[in-house]
BAVEX-371800 format. One record per residue: residue number from 1; residue in one letter; y, x negated, z of N, C-alpha, C in turn. Coordinates in steps of 0.2 Angstrom, whole numbers, plus 2048, in hexadecimal, padded with zeros to 3 digits. Example, Ala and Ser with C-alpha at 12.3 -4.5 7.8 and 13.67 -1.06 7.14 Angstrom:
<recs>
<rec 1; a; <7E4; 7BE; 827>; <7EA; 7C2; 827>; <7F0; 7BE; 827>>
<rec 2; s; <7F5; 7C0; 823>; <7FB; 7BC; 824>; <800; 7C0; 827>>
</recs>
This chain:
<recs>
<rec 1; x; <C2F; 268; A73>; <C2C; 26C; A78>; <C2B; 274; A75>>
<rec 2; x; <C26; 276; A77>; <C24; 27C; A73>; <C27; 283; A77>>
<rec 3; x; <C26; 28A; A74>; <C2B; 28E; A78>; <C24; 291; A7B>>
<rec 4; x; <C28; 293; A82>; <C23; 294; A86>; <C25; 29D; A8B>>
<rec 5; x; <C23; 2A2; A8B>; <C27; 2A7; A8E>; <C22; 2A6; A96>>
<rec 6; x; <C25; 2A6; A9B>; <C25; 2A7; AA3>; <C26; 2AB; AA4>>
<rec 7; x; <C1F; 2B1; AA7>; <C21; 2B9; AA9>; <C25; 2B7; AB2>>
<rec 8; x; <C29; 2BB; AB1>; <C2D; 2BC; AB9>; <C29; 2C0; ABD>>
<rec 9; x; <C25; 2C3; ABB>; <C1C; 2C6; AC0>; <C19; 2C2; AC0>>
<rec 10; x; <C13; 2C4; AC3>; <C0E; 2C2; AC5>; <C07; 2C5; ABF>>
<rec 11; x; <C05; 2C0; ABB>; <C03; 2C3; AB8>; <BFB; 2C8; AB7>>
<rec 12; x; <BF9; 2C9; ABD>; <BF6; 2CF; ABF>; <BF9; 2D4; AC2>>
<rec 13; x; <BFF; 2D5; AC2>; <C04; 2DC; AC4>; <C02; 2E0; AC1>>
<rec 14; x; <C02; 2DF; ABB>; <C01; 2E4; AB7>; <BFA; 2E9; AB7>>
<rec 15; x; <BF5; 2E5; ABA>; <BED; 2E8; AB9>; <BEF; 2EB; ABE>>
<rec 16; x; <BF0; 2E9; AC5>; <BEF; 2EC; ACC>; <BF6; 2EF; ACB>>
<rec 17; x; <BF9; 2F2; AC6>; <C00; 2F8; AC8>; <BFC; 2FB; AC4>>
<rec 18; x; <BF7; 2FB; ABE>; <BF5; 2FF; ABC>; <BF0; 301; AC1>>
<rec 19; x; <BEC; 2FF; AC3>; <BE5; 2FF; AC9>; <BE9; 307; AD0>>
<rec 20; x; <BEE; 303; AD0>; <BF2; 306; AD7>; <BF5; 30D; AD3>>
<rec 21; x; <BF6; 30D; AD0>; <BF8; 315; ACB>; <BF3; 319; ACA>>
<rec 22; x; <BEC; 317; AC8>; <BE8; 31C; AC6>; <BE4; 31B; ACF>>
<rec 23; x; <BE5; 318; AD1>; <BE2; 319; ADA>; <BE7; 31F; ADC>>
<rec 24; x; <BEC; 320; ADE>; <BEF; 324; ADE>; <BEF; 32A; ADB>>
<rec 25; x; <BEC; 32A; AD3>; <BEB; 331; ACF>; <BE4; 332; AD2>>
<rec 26; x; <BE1; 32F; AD5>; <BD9; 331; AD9>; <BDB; 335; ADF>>
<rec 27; x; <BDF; 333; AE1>; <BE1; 337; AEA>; <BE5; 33D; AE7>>
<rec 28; x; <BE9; 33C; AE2>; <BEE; 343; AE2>; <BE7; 348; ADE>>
<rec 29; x; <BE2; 344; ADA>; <BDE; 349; AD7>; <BD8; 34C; ADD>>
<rec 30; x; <BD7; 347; AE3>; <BD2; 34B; AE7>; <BD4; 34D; AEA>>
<rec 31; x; <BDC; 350; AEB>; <BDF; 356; AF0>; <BE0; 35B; AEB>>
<rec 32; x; <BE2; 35A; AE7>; <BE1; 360; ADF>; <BD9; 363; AE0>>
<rec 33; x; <BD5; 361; AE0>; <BCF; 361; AE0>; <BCE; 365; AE7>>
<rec 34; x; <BCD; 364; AED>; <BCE; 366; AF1>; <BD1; 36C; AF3>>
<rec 35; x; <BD6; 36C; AF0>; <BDB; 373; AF0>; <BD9; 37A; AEC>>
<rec 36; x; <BD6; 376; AE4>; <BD4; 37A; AE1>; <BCE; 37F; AE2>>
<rec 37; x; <BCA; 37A; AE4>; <BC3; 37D; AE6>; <BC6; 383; AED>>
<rec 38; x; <BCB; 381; AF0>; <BCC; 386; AF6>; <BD0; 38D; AF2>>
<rec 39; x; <BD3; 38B; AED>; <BD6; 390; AEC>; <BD3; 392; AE5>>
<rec 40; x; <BCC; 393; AE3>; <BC6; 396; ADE>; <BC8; 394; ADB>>
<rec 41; x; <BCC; 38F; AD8>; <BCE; 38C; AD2>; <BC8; 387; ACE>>
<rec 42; x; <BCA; 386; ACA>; <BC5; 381; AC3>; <BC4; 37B; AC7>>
<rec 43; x; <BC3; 378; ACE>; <BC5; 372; ACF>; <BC3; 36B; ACB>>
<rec 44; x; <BBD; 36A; AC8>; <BBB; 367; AC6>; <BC0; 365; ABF>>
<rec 45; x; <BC3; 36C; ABB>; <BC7; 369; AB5>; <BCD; 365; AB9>>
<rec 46; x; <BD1; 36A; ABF>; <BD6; 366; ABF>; <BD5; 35F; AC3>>
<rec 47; x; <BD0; 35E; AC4>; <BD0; 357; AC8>; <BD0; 351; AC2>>
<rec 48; x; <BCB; 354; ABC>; <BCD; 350; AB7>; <BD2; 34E; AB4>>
<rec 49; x; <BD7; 356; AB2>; <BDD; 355; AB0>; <BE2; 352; AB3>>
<rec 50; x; <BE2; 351; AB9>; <BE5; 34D; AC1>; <BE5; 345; ABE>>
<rec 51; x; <BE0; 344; ABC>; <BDD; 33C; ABD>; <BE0; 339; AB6>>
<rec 52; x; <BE1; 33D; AB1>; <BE4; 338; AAC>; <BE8; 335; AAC>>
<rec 53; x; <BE9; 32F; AAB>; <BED; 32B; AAA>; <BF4; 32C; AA7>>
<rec 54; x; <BF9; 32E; AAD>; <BFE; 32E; AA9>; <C01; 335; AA8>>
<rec 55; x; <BFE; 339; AA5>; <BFD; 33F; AA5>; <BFB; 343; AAB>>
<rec 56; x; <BF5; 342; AAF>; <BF5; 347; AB5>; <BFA; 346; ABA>>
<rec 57; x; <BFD; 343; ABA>; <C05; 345; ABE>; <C08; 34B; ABF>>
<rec 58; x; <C0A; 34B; AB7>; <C0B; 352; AB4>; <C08; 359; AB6>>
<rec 59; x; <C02; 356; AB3>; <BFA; 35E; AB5>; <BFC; 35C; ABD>>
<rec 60; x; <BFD; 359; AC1>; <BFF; 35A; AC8>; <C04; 35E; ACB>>
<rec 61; x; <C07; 35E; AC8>; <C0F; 361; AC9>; <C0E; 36A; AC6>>
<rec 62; x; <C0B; 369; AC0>; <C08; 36F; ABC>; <C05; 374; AC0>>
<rec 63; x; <BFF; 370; AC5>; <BF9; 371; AC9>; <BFE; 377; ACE>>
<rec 64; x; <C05; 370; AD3>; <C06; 375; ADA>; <C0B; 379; AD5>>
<rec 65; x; <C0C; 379; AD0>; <C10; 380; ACE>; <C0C; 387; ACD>>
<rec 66; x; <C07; 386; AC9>; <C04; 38B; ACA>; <BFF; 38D; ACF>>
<rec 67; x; <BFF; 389; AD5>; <BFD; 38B; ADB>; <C01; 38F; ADE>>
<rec 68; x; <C09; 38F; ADE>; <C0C; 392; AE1>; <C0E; 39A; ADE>>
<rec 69; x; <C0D; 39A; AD9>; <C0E; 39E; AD5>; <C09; 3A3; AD5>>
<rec 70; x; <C05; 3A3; AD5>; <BFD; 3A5; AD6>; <BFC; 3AB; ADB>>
<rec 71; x; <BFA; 3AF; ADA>; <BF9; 3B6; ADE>; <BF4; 3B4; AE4>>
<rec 72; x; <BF7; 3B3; AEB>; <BF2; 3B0; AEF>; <BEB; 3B4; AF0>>
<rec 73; x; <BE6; 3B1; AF1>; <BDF; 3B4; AF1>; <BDE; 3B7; AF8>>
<rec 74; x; <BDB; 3BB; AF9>; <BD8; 3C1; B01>; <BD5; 3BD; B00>>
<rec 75; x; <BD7; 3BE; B09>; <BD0; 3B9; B0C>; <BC8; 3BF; B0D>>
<rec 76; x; <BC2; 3BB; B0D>; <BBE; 3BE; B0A>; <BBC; 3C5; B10>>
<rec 77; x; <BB8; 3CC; B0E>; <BB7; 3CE; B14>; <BB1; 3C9; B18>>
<rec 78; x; <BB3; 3CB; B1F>; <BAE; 3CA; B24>; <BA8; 3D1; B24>>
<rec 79; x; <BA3; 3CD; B28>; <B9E; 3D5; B29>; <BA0; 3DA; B2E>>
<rec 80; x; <BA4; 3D7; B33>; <BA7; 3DC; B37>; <BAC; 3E1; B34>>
<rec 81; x; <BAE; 3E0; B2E>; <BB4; 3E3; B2B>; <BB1; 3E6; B26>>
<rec 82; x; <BA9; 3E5; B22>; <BA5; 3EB; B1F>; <BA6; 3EF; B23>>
<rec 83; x; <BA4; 3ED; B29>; <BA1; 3F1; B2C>; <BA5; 3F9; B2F>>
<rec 84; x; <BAB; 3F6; B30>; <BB3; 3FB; B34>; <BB3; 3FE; B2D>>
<rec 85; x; <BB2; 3FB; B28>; <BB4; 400; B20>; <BAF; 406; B20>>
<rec 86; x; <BAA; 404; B22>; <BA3; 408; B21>; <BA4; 40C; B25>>
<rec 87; x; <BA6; 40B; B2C>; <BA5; 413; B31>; <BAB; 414; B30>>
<rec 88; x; <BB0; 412; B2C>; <BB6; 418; B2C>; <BB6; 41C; B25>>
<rec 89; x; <BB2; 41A; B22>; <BB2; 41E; B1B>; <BAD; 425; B1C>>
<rec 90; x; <BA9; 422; B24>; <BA4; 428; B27>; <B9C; 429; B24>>
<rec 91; x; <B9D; 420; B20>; <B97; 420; B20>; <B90; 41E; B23>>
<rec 92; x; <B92; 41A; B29>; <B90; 419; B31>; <B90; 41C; B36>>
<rec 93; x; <B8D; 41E; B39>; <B90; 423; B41>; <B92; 41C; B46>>
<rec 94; x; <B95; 41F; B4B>; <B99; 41C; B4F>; <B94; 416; B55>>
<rec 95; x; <B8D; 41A; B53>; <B88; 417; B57>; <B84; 410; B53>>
<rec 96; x; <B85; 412; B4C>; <B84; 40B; B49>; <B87; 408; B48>>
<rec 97; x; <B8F; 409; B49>; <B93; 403; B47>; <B92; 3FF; B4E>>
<rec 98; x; <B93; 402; B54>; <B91; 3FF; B5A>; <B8C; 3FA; B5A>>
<rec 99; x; <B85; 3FC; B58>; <B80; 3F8; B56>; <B81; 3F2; B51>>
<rec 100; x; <B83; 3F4; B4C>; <B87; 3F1; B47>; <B8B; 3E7; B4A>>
<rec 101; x; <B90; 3EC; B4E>; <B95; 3E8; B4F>; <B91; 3E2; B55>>
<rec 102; x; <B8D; 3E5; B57>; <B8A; 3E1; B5E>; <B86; 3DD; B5D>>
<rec 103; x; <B83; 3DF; B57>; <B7F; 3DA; B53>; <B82; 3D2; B50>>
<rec 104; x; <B87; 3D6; B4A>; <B8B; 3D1; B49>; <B90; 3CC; B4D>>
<rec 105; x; <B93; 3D0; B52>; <B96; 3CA; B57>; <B90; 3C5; B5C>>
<rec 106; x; <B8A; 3C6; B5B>; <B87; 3C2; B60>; <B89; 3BC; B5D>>
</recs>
């Protein structure tokens, strides 16, 4: 009788644990990506870097560390908030800021 080895798996486990690992590295990578883009970051590299096999694990954990560390960004001005800059530096009179601001709020 010849020798014969019998896997105790299933012998596509292994494709679909691999399949299901890198699915996984797609979702951690398109919230990476989503994140980054929100916080002006490189999104595009880190999404790649995310997705490697094996590897972006790592550059994930990399990712929320130097997201936390990171000097938070201002949020951007509004025109309403030129605007209060402008007539308090007394470069508007108080009748165009009025104008200004009535405009802008419509």
């Amino acid at each position: 009788m010849p020798y014969t080895y019998i896997h105790s798996m299933h012998p596509g486990f292994g494709l679909i644990g691999i399949l299901i690992a890198w699915l996984v590295q797609l979702v951690i990578g398109w919230f990476v990506y989503r994140d980054a883009k929100e916080q002006k970051m490189n999104a595009p590299l880190w999404f790649i870097l995310v997705i490697i096999p094996f590897f972006g694990y790592f550059v994930a954990v990399l990712y929320l560390i130097i997201r936390e560390v990171r000097k938070p960004l201002e949020p951007a001005k509004t025109p309403v908030d030129i605007l209060k800059e402008r007539f308090a530096e007394g470069k508007i009179s108080a009748e165009e800021y009025e104008q200004g601001k009535e405009i802008l709020l419509k």
